[in-house]
N, C-alpha and C positions, 0 to 999 in steps of 0.2 A: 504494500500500500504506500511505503512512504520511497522505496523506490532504492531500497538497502537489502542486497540478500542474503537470505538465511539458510545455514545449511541445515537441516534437520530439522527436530519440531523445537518450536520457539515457546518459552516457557512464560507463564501468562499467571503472575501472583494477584493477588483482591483479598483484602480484605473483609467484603460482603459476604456474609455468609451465603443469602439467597442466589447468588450470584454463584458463587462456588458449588453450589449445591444444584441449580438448575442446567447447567453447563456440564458439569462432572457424575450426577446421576439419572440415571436414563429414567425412571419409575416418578422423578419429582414432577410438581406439577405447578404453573404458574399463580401466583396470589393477587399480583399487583400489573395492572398492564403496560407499566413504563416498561417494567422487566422484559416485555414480549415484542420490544421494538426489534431490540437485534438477537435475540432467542434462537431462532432456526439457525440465521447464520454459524453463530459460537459450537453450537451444536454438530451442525456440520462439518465447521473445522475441528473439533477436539474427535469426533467419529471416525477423519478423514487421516489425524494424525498431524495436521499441520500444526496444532496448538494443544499445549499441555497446561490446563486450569489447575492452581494450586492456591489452598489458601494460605496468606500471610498472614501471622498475629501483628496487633496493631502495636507491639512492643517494636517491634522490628522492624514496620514500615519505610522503607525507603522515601516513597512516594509523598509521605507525609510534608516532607520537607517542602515541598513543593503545593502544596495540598491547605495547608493545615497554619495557622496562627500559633507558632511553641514558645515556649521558654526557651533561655539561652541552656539553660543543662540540657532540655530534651534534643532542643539542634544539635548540641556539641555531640550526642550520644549515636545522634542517626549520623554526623557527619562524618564521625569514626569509623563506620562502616562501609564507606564507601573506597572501590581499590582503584588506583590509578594504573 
């Protein structure tokens, strides 16, 4: 999509439970219908093998940082983890 390729399947972290769960188990069923915009898509790609859905704890969050309003401990703690 954004015009960078990838070799293998591309690993796809969320926080969202509902999200993790609608995507990564086949038997789930949708609640909310924002969920059900790009549903088939994700679906297809993780069946297809292109995308591997995994849920992140929000301790760990990368994404947060970018995301999120923290404190200067919580940044410092996600900034640590990131590798150059």
């Amino acid at each position: 999509m954004f015009g960078v390729p990838i070799d293998g399947v591309a690993n796809v972290y969320c926080d969202n439970e509902a999200v993790y769960k609608n995507t990564s188990i086949p038997e789930s069923v949708l609640k909310k219908k924002h969920h059900s915009i790009a549903y088939h898509r994700c679906r297809e790609a993780v069946a297809a093998k292109i995308i591997r859905v995994a849920k992140q704890g929000t301790e760990e969050n990368l994404a947060d940082l970018f995301t999120k309003v923290l404190t200067s401990a919580r940044r410092s703690f996600l900034l640590e983890r990131f590798t150059y």
